[in-house]
C-alpha positions in Angstrom: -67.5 77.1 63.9 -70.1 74.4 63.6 -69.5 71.8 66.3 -72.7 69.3 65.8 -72.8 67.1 63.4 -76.0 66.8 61.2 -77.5 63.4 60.2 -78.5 64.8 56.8 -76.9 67.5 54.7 -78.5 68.1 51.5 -76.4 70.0 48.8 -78.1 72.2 45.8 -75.4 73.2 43.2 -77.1 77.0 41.8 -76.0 78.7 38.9 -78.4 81.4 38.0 -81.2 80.2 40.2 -82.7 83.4 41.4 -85.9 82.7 40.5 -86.1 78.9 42.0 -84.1 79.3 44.6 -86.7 80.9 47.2 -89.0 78.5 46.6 -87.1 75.5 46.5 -85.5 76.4 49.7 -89.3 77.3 51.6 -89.9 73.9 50.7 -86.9 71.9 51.4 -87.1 73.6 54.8 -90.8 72.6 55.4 -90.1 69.1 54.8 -86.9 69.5 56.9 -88.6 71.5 59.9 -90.7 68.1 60.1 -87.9 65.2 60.1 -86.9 63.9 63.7 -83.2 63.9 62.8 -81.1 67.0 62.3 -80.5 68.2 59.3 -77.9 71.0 56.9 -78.4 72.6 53.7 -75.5 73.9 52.1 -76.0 76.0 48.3 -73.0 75.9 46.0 -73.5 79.2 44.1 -71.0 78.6 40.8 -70.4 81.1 38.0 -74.1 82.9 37.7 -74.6 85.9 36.2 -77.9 86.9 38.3 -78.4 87.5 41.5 -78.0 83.7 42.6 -75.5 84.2 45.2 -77.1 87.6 47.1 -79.9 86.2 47.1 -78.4 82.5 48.5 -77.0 85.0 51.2 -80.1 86.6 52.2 -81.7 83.3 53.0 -78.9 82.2 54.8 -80.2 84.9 57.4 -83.8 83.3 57.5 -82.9 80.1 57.6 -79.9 79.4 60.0 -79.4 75.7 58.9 -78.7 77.2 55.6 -75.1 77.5 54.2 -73.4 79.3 51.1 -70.6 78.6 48.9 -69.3 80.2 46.2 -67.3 78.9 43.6 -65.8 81.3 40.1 -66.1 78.6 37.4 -69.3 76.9 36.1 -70.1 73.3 36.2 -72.2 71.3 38.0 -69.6 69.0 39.2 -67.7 71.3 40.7 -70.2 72.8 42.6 -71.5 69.4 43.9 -67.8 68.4 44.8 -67.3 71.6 46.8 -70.9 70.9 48.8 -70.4 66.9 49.9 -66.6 67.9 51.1 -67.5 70.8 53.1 -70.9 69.1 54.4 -70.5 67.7 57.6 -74.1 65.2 57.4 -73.8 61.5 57.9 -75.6 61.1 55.0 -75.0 63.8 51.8 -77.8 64.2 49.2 -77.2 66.4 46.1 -80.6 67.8 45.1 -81.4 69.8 42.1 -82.5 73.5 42.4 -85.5 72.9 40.3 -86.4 70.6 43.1 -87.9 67.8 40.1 -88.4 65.0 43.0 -90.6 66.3 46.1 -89.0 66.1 49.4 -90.9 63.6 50.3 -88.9 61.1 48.9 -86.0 61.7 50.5 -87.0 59.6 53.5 -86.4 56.7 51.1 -82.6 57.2 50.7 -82.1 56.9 54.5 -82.3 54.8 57.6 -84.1 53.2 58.3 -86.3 53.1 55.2 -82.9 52.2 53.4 -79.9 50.4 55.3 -76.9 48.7 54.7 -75.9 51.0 51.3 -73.2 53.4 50.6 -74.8 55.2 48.2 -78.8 55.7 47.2 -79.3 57.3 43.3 -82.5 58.3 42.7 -83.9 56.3 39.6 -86.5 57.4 37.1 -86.9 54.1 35.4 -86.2 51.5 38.3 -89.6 49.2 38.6 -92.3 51.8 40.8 -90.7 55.0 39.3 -92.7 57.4 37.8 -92.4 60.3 35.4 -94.4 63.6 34.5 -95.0 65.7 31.9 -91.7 65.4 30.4 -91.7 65.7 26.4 -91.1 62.3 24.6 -88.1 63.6 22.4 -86.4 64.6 25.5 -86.8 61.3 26.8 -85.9 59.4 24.1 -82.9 61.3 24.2 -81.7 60.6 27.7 -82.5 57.0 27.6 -80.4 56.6 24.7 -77.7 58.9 26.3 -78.3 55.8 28.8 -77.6 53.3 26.9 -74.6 54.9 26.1 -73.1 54.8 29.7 -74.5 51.2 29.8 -72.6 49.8 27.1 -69.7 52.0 28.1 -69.2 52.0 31.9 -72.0 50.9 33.8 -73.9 48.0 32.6 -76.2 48.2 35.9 -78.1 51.3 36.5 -81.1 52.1 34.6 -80.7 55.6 35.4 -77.4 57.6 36.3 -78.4 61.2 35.6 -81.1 62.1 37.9 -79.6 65.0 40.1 -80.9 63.6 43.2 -77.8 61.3 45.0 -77.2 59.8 48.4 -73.9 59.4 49.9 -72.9 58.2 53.5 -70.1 60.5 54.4 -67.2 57.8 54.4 -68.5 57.6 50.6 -68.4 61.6 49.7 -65.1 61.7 51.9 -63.5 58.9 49.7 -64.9 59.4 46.1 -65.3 63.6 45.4 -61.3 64.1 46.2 -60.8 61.6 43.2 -63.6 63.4 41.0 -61.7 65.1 37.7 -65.2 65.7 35.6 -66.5 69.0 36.5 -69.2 69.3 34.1 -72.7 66.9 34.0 -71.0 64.0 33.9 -69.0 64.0 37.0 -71.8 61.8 38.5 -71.3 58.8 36.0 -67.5 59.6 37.3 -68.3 59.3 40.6 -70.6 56.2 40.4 -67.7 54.1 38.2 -65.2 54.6 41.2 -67.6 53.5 43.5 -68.4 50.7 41.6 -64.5 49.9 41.1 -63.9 50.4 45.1 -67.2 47.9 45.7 -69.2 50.2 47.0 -73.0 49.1 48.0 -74.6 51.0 45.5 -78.9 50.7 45.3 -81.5 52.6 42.6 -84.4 54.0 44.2 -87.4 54.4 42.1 -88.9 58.1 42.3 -91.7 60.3 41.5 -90.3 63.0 39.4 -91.5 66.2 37.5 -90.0 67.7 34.7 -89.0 71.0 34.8 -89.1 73.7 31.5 -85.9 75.7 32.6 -83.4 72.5 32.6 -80.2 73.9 32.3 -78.8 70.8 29.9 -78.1 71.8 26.1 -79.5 69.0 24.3 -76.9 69.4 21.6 -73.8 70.7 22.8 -74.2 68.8 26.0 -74.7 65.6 24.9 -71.5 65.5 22.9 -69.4 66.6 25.6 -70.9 63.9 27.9 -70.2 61.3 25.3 -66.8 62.2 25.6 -66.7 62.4 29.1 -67.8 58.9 29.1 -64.7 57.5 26.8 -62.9 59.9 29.1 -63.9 57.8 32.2 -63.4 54.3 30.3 -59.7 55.1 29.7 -58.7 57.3 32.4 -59.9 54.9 35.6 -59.5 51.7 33.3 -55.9 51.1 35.9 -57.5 52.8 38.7 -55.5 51.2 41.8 -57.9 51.3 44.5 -60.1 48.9 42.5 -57.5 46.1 43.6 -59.0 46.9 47.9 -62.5 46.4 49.4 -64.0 49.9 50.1 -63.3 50.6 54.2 -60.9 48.0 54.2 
């Protein structure tokens, strides 16, 4: 049993990440090995059918801040809600496996670069972000899927969907037990009850790469999200706790 208490756990949810995951991890560690503050990193292994978990086991061994969960069922949700209620950081970051945003941004969703917030999203078209090599239809695609969750739930954030989030853990501890969405939209989910419980919430504007092997069906994906989102506008539309001041 793990008695300290990091200042930073940083959850990946994996499914079928065998051939990221080593890398991904050698670098998240490098970064980590330099930080002043302590620091967790637990992987969320959910429903692969390659080698994702072994392997997530084997470098638990080399790395001893490293942590594995497994979970049956797919969806990234899921996997991401497991992670921020079993981390034990004063600060929980979800982080895609493909690793899209270098570590070195993640000094920029903490103190005491950023203060005062209970949750950082990482923003790929806040003022200062930037983009790579990411196809045009693809982003035409997501920003219209954008303007979507802007018109239906959240009129203020330029960008919901980038995998990289910041929690503090009186956030994680109070929004993932409420989550219902286990699929790619739990985050727009997430981010509607914090918004309803007045949470501090700030964009962060990011460097970020696209990466070939996304795991998002265009097609299929986007229909289902779409649906999640009227989902989200009629299920929480009564939500209670939006009546109280979050920590109050």
């Amino acid at each position: 049993m793990r008695l300290d208490k990091p200042f930073l756990s940083i959850i990946i949810p994996a499914h079928n990440e065998e051939h990221r995951l080593p890398h991904t991890l050698e670098t998240l560690f490098a970064y980590l090995d330099a930080q002043p503050y302590s620091s967790e990193v637990w992987v969320v292994e959910n429903g692969s059918q390659d080698r994702t978990l072994q392997l997530a086991q084997e470098l638990s061994r080399r790395y001893r801040r490293l942590y594995v969960l497994h979970e049956e069922e797919r969806g990234k949700g899921l996997a991401v809600r497991r992670g921020m209620l079993a981390a034990r950081g004063e600060y929980r970051m979800m982080c895609d496996a493909d690793l899209s945003m270098p570590p070195y941004e993640i000094g920029r969703f903490l103190p005491p670069q950023l203060s005062g917030v209970d949750i950082a999203i990482a923003s790929r078209e806040a003022p200062g972000a930037k983009r790579y090599h990411e196809p045009l239809l693809r982003h035409w695609i997501g920003r219209a899927f954008n303007l979507l969750i802007r018109l239906l739930v959240l009129p203020q954030f330029h960008d919901t969907q980038c995998g990289f989030k910041c929690f503090t853990a009186a956030a994680a501890e109070r929004l993932f037990p409420l989550q219902t969405i286990t699929g790619w939209t739990f985050d727009v989910e997430i981010l509607y009850l914090a918004t309803r419980l007045k949470m501090r919430i700030q964009e962060v504007p990011i460097q970020w790469y696209f990466n070939p092997e996304s795991k998002v069906h265009i097609g299929r994906d986007s229909i289902r999200m779409a649906l999640d989102l009227l989902y989200i506008r009629s299920h929480w539309r009564s939500f209670p706790g939006a009546k109280k001041d979050f920590g109050k």
